[in-house]
N, C-alpha and C positions, 0 to 999 in steps of 0.2 A: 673467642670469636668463632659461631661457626655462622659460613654462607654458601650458599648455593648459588650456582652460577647455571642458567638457562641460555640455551639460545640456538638457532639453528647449524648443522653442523655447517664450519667457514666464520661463524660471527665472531669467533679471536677467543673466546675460553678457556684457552689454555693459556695464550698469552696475557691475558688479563688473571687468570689462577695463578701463572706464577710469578705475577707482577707484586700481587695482591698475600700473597704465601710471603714474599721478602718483608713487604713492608710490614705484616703484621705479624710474623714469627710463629706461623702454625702451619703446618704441612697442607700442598695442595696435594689432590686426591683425582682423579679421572676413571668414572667407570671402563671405557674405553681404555685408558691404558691396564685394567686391569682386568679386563678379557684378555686382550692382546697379551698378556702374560701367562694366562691360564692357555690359550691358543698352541702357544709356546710348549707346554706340556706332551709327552706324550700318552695321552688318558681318553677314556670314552668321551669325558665332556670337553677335553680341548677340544679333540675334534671336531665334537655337533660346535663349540661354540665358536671354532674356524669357520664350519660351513653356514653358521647362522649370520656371522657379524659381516663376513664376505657378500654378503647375497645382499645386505643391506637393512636384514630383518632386523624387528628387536628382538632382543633374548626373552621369555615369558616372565612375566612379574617374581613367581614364586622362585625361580632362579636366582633371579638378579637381586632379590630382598634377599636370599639367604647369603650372596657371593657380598655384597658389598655392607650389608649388616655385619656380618662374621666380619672383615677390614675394620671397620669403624669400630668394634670392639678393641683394635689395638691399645697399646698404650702412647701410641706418638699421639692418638688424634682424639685423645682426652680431653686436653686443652681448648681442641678448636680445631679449622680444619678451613681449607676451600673446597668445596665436593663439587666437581662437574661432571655435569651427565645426568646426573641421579636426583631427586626421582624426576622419570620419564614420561610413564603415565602416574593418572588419577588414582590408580589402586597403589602405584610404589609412594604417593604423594601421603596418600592416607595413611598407611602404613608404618611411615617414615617418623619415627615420632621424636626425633630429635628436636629439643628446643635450638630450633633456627633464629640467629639475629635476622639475618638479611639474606633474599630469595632476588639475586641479580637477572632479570633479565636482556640479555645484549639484544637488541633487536636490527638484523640488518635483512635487505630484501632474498628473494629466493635468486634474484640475477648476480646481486650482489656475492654472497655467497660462493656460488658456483665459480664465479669468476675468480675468488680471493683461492680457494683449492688448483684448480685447473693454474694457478701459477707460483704453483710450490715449487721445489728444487724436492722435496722428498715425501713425494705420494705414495700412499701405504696402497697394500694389494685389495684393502677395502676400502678404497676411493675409488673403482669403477666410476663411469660416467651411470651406469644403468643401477648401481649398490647408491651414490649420491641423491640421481633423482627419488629415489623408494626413499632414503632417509629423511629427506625436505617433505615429501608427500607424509610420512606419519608423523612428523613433527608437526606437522599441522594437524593432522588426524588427533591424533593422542596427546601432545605435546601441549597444544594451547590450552587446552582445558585445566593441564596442570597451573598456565599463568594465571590463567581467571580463578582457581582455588586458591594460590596466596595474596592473589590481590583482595580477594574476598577477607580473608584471614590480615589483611593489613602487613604484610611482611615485602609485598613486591616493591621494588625500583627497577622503573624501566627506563633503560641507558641507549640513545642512540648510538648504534656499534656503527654508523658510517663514517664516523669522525676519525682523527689520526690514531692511533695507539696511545699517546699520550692525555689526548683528549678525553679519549672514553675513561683510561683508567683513573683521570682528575676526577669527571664525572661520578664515578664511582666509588671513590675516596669523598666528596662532599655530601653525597647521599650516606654512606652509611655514619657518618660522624654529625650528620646532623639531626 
């Protein structure tokens, strides 16, 4: 089973990734945690990609295809995989030519959102309020356009992410089983 999980950052992705990783027995994956690990490093590109994911940028396509192409090469994620994050734009979408089952997208509002972050107990140093807003502003820039390319391609299910946790991930689990 591989699926991709869309949605603005706040819309539960991860917890629905690894809601979703249990129940179907294939590793979840986050582009995002795998900067944050590259960050970690101490090397020319942790850095830029400290100062790029801090700021609230995206990382440029041809990066982010070779960093999380080269991952998905592993052999855990053979089988299948939940991938969030990825692809972000249009050209990683294109690019991206993994036979995908299912392209989740959680859709919850931009207030919404902000409000589910802003009441964590553990906000990353790239959860600025000013790194947040830039990431909802190109999620919409770049982002949607990825949702209109699988919807076009028949792969999208869009999940209302305003519901409980439990909710959406039912949600989730009936779309792609049926």
């Amino acid at each position: 089973m591989k699926i991709v999980l869309i949605g603005i950052q706040g819309a539960g992705k991860s917890t629905q990734g690894n809601k979703l990783s249990k129940k179907f027995q294939v590793p979840y994956l986050s582009s995002g945690h795998i900067f944050r690990e590259i960050t970690k490093e101490k090397s020319k590109l942790g850095r830029w990609l400290k100062e790029t994911v801090n700021s609230g940028a995206l990382v440029p396509d041809d990066t982010t295809l070779e960093i999380v192409l080269t991952y998905l090469e592993r052999p855990e994620y053979k089988a299948g995989f939940i991938l969030d994050g990825f692809p972000r734009t249009l050209t990683q979408a294109e690019a991206f030519n993994g036979s995908l089952d299912k392209v989740i997208y959680i859709k919850v509002s931009d207030k919404e959102a902000l409000w589910r972050i802003s009441g964590r107990d553990d906000i990353r140093e790239d959860e600025t309020l000013h790194a947040l807003r830039q990431r909802i502003s190109l999620f919409h820039e770049v982002t949607e356009p990825v949702v209109t390319y699988y919807r076009q391609k028949d792969k999208l299910v869009e999940i209302n992410g305003e519901q409980s946790v439990e909710e959406v991930f039912q949600s989730i689990i009936d779309n792609i089983q049926s």
